[in-house]
DRENDO-1510 file (C-alpha; in Angstrom, 1 decimal, always signed):
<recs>
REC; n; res; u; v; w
REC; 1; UNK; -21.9; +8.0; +0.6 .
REC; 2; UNK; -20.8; +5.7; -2.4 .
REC; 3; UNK; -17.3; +4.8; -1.9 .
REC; 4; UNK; -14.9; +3.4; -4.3 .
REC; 5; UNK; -11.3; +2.2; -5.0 .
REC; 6; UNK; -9.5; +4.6; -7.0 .
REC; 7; UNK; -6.8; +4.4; -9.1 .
REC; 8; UNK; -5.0; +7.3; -11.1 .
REC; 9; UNK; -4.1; +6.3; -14.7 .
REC; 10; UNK; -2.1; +7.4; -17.4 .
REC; 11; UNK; -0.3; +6.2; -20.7 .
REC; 12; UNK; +2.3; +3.9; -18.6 .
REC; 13; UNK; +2.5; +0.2; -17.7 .
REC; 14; UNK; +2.5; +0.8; -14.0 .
REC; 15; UNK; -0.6; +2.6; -14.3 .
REC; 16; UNK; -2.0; -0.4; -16.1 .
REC; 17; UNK; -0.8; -2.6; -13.7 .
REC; 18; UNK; -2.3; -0.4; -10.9 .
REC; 19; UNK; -5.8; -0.6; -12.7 .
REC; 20; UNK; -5.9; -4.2; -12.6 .
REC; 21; UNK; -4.6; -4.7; -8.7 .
REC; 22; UNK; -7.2; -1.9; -8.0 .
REC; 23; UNK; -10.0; -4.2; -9.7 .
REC; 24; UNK; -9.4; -7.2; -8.1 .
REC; 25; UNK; -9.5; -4.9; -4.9 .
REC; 26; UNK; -12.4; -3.4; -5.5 .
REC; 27; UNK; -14.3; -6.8; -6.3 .
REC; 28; UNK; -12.5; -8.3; -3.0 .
REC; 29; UNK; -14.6; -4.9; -1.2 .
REC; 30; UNK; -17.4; -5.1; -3.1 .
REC; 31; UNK; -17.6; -2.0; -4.1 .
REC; 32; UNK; -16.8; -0.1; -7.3 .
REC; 33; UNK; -13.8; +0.9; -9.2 .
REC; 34; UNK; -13.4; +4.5; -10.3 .
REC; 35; UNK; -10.3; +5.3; -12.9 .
REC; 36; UNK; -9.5; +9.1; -12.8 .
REC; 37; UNK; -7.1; +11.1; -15.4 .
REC; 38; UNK; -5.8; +14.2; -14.8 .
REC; 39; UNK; -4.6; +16.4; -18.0 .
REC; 40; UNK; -3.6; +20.0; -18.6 .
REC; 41; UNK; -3.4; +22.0; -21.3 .
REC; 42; UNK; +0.1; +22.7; -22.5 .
REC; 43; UNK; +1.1; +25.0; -25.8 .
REC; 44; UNK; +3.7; +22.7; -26.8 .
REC; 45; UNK; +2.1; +18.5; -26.0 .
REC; 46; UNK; +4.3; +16.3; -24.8 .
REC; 47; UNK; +5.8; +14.0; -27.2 .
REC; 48; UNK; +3.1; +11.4; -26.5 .
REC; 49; UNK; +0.4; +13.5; -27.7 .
REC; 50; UNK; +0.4; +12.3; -31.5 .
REC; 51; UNK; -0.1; +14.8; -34.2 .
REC; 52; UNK; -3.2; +14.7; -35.3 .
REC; 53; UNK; -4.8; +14.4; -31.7 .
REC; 54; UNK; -5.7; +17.3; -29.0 .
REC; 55; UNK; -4.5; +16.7; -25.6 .
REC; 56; UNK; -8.0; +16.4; -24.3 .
REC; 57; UNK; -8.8; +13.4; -26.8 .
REC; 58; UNK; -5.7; +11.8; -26.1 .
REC; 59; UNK; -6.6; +12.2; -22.5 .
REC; 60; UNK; -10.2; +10.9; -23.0 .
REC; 61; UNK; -8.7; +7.7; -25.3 .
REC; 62; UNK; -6.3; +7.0; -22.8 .
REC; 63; UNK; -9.0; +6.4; -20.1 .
REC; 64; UNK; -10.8; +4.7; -22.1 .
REC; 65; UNK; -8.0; +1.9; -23.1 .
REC; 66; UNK; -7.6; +1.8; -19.8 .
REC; 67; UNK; -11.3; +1.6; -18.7 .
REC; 68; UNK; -11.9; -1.3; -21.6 .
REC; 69; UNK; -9.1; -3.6; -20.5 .
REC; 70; UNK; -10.4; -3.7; -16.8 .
REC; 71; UNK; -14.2; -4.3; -17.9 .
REC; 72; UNK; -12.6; -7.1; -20.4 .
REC; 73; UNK; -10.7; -8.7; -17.5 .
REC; 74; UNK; -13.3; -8.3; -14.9 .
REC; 75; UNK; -17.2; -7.5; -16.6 .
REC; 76; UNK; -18.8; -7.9; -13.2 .
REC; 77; UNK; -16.9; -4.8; -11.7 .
REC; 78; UNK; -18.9; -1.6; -11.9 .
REC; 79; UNK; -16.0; +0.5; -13.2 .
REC; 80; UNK; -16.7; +4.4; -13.1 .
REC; 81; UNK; -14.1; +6.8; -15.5 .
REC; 82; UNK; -13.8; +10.6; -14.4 .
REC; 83; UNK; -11.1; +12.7; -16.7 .
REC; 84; UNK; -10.0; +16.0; -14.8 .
REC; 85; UNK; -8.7; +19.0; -15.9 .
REC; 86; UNK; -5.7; +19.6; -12.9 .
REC; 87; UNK; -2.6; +18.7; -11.4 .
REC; 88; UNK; -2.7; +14.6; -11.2 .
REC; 89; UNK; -1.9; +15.7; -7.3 .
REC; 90; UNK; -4.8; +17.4; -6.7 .
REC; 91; UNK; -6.9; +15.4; -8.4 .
REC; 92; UNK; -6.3; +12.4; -6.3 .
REC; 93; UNK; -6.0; +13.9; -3.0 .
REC; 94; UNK; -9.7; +15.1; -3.9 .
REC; 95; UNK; -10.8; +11.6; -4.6 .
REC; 96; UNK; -9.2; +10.6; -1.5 .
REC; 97; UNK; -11.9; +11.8; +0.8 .
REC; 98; UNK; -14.5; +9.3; -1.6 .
REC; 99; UNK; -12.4; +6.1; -1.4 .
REC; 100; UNK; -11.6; +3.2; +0.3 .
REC; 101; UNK; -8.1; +3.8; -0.7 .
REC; 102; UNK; -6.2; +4.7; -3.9 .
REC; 103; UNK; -3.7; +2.8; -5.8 .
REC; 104; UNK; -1.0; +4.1; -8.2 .
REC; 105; UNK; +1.7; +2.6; -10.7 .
REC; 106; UNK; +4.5; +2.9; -9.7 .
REC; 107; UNK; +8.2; +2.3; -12.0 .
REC; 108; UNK; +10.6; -0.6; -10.4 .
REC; 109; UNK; +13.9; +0.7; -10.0 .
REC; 110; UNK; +15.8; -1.0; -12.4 .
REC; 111; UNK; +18.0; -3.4; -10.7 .
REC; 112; UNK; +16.3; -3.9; -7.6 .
REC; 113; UNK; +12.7; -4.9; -6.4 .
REC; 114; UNK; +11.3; -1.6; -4.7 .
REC; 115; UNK; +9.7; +1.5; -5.9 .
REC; 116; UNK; +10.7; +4.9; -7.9 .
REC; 117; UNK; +8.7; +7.2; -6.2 .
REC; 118; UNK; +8.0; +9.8; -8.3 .
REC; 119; UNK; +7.0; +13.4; -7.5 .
REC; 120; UNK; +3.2; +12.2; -7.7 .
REC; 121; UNK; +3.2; +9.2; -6.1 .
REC; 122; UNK; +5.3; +10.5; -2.9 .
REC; 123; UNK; +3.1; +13.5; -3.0 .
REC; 124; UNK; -0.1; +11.7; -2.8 .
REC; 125; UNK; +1.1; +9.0; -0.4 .
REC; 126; UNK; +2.2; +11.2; +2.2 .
REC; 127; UNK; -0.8; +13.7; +1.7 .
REC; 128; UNK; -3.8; +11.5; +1.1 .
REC; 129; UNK; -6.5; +10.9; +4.1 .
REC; 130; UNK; -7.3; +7.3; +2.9 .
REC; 131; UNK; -4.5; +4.6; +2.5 .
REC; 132; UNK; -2.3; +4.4; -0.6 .
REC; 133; UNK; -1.3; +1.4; -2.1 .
REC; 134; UNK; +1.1; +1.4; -4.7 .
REC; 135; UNK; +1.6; -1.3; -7.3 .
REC; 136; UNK; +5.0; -1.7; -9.2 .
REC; 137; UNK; +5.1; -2.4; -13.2 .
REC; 138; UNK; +4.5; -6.1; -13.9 .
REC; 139; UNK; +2.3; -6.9; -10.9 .
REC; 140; UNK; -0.3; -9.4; -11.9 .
REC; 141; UNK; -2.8; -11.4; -10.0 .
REC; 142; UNK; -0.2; -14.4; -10.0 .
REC; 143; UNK; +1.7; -12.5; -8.0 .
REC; 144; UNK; -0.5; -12.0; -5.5 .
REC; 145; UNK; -1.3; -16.4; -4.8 .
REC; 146; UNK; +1.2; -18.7; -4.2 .
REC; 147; UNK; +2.8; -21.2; -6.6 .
REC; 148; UNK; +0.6; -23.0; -9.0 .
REC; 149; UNK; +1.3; -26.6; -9.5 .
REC; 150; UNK; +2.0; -28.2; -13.1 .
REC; 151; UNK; -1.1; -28.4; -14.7 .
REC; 152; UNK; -3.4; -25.7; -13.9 .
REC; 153; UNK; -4.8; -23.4; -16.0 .
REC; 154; UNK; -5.3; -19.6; -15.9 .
REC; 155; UNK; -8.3; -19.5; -14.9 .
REC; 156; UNK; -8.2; -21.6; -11.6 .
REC; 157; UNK; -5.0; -19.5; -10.4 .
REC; 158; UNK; -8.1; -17.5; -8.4 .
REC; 159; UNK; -8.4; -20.4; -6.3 .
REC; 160; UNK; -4.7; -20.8; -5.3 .
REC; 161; UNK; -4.2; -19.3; -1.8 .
REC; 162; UNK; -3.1; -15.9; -1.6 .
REC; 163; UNK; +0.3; -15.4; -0.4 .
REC; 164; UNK; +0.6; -13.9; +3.4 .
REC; 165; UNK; -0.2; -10.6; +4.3 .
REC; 166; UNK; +2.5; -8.7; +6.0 .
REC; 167; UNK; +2.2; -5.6; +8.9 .
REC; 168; UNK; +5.2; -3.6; +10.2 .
REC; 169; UNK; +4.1; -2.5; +13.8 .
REC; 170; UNK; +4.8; -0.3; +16.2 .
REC; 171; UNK; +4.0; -0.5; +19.9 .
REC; 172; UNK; +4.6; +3.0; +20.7 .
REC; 173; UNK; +1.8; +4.2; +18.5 .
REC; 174; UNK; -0.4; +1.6; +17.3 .
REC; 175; UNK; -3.4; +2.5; +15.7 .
REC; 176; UNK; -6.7; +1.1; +14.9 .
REC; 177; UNK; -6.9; +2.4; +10.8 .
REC; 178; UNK; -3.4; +0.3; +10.6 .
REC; 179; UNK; -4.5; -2.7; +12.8 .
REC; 180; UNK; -7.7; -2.8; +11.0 .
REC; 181; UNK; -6.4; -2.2; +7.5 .
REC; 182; UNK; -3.7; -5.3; +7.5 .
REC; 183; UNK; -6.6; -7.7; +9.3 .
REC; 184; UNK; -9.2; -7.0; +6.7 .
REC; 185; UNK; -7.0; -7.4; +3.9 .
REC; 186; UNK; -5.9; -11.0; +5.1 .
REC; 187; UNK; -9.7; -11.3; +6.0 .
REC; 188; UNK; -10.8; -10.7; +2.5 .
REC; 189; UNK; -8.0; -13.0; +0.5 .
REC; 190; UNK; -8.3; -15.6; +3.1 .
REC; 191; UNK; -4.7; -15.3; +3.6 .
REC; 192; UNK; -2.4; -15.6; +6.9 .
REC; 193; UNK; -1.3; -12.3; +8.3 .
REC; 194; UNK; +2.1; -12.3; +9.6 .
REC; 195; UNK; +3.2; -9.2; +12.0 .
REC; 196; UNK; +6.4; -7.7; +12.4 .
REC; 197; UNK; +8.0; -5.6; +15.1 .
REC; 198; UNK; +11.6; -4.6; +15.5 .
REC; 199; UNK; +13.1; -2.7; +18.1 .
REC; 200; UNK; +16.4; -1.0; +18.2 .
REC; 201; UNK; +19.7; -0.6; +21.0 .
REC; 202; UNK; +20.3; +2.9; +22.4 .
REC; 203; UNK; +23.5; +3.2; +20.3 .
REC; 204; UNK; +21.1; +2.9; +16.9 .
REC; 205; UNK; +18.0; +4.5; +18.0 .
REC; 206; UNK; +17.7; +8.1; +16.4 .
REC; 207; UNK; +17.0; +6.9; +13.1 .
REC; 208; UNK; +13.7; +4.8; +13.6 .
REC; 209; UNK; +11.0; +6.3; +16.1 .
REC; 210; UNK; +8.2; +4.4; +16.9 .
REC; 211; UNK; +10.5; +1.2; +17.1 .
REC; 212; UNK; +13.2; +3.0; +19.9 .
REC; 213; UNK; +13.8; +1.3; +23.6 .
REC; 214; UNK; +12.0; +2.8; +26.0 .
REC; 215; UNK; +13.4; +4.6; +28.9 .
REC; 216; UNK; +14.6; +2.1; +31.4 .
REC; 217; UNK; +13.8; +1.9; +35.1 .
REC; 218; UNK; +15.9; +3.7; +37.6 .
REC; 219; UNK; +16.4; +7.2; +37.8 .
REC; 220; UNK; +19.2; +8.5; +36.0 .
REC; 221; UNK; +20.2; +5.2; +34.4 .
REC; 222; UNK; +19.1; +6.1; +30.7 .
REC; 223; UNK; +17.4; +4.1; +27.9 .
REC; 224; UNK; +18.2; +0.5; +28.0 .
REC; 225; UNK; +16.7; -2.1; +25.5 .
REC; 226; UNK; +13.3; -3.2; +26.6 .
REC; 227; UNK; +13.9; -7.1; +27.3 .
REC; 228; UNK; +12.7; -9.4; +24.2 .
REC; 229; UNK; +9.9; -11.4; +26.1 .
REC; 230; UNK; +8.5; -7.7; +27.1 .
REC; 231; UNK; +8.4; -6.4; +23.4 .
REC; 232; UNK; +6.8; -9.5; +22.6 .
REC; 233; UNK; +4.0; -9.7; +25.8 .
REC; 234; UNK; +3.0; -5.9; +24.5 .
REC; 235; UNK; +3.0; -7.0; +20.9 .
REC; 236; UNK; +0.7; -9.8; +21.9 .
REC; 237; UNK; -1.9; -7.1; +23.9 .
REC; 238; UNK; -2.3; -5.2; +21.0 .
REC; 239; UNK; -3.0; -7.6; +18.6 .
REC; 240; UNK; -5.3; -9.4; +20.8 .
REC; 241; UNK; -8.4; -7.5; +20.3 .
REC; 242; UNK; -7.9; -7.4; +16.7 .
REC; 243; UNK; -7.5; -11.2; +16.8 .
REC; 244; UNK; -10.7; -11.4; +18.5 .
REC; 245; UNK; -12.6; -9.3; +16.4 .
REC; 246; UNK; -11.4; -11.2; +13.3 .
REC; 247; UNK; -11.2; -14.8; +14.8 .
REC; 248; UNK; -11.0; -16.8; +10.9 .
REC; 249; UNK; -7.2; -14.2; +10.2 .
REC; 250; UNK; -4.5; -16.3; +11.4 .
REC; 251; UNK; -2.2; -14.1; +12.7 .
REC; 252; UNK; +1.6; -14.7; +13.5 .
REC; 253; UNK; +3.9; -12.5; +15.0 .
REC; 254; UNK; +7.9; -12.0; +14.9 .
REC; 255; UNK; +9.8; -9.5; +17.7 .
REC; 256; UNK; +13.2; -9.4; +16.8 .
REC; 257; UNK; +16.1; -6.0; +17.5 .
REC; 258; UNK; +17.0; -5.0; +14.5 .
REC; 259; UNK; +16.3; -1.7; +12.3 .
REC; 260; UNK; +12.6; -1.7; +11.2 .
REC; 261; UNK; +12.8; -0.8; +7.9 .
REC; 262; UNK; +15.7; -3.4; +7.4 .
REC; 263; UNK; +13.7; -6.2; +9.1 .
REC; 264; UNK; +10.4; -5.0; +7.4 .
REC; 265; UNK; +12.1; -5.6; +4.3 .
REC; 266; UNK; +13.3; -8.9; +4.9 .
REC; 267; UNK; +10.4; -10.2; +6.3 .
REC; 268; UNK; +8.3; -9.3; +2.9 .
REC; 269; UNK; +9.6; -12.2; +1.1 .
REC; 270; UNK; +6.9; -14.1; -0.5 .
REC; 271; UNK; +4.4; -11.4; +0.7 .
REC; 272; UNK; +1.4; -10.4; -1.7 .
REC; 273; UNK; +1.1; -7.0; +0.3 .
REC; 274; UNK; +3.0; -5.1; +2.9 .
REC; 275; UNK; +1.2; -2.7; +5.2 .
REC; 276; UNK; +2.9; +0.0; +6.8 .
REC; 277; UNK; +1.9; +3.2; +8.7 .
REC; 278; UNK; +1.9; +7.0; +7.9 .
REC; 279; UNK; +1.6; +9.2; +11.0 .
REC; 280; UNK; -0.3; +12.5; +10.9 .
REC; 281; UNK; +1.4; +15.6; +11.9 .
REC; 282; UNK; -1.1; +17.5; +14.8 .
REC; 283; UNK; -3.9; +15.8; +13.7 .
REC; 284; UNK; -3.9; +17.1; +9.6 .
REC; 285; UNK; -2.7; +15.4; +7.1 .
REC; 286; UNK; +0.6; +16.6; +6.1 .
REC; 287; UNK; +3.6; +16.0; +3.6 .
REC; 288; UNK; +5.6; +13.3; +6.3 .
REC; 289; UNK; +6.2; +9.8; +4.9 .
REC; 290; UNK; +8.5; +8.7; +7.5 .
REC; 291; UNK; +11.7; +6.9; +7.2 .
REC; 292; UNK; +10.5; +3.4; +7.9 .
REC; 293; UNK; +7.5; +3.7; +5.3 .
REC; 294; UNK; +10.2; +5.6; +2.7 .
REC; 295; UNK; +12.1; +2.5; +2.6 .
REC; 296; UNK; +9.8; -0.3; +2.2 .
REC; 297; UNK; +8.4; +1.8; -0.7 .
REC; 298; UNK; +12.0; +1.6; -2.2 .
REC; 299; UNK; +13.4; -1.7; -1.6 .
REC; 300; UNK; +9.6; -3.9; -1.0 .
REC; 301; UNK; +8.5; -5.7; -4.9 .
REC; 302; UNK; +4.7; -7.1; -3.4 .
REC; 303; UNK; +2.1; -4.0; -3.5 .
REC; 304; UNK; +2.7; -1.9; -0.5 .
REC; 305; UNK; -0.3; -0.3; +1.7 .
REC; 306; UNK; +0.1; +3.1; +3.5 .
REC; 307; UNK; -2.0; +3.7; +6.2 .
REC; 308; UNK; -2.6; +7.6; +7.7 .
REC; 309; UNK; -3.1; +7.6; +11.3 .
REC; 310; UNK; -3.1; +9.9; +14.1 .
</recs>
């Protein structure tokens, strides 16, 4: 089966910005680009919908800006346009199951450098089966390299390195769709990934669960703290197949205590994308996002990934 990035557009900046990040991903995969609109019919159209236009032309133009601008910035891509009559909702979380992943626009909060999640995007990252990545308003592909000296021109910024690549990982439940994700995404920018895991003290643990101590020896004694050179010896295990699969990723790691989302966050500084994990309830796909991913959505500025995994 053909698969694709996919990316949900509408009328919106974000979703313009989302197009663009999803074309340079889709050329980095080598495979195609497909740009999906979702309209319904309304008796009264929004106040977008000009006068003398139905909502299903306005739907069709509005792909097709879209579609235009990415074949203007990138004519090699093979860019596929599907309009759909449906919920924006459904209509993604049917493309899901042909993608590589999806990306969506998402608004920054005005202020600060995360994510408004809207009712969509939340929707479709914690339901989709393929990982979500979403893309705030004003991402562009300098964003995604490091700093250009004085002197160079547009169209070399492609050869500037990419910045790093950033995981958040948990040793309780690593997985092999996150693991695998985060290495081929440094893989195919050529960019360092850096790996962080933080751990939390009894007194703190309820909040974060794949990053609590684990129980500690002794019968009756209760959960202590694993020690720090133990976090970081199982850190190093898991990552050690996966370096030895993609041998050209360099790969750094960080163990700290501290609350994961809080260190996640900090940690993303001068990332070009942050990859995080969705868990799966009982094996479906459910409607969970998960505290630690919740946050990096709302206080991360890079592109953040989201990866479903059992």
């Amino acid at each position: 089966m053909l698969r694709y990035v996919t990316t949900g557009i509408d009328s919106s900046t974000e979703s313009v910005a989302a197009a663009h990040w999803a074309a340079r991903e889709a050329l980095r995969r080598g495979v195609p680009l497909r740009l999906v609109h979702a309209w319904t019919w309304h008796p009264r159209p929004a106040p977008s919908v000009p006068a003398d236009s139905s909502e299903h032309a306005w739907a069709e133009q509005t792909l097709d800006r879209t579609a235009d601008s990415v074949r203007a910035a990138h004519p090699g891509l093979a860019v596929d346009r599907r309009l759909v009559s449906g919920t924006a909702v459904a209509a993604l979380l049917t493309e899901a199951g042909q993608s590589e992943l999806l990306v969506l626009g998402s608004r920054g909060l005005s202020g600060l450098a995360g994510f408004m999640t809207g009712s969509v995007s939340q929707r479709v990252v914690a339901g989709s089966a393929c990982p979500v990545v979403l893309v705030r308003s004003g991402e562009g592909s300098t964003d995604e390299h490091l700093p250009v000296l004085d002197g160079v021109s547009p169209d070399e910024i492609s050869k500037t390195p990419y910045r790093d690549v950033l995981l958040g990982l948990g040793t309780r439940h690593p997985c092999d769709e996150l693991l695998e994700f985060a290495f081929t995404a440094a893989r195919l920018r050529g960019a360092d990934l850096r790996v962080a895991h933080a751990f939390r003290v009894p007194a703190a643990q309820a909040a974060d669960g794949p990053w609590e101590p684990v129980p500690g020896p002794g019968p009756g004694s209760g959960p202590e703290p694993e020690p720090l050179a133990a976090r970081e010896h199982t850190v190093i295990a898991v990552l050690r197949p996966w370096c030895e699969k993609f041998p050209e990723v360099s790969v750094t790691a960080t163990v700290c205590e501290g609350r994961a989302a809080t260190e996640l966050v900090r940690a993303s500084a001068g990332a070009s994308l942050v990859v995080v994990g969705r868990r799966t309830r009982d094996g479906r796909f459910g409607t969970h996002l998960g505290p630690v991913a919740h946050a990096v959505l709302h206080h991360v500025g890079c592109p953040v990934a989201v990866v479903p995994h059992a």
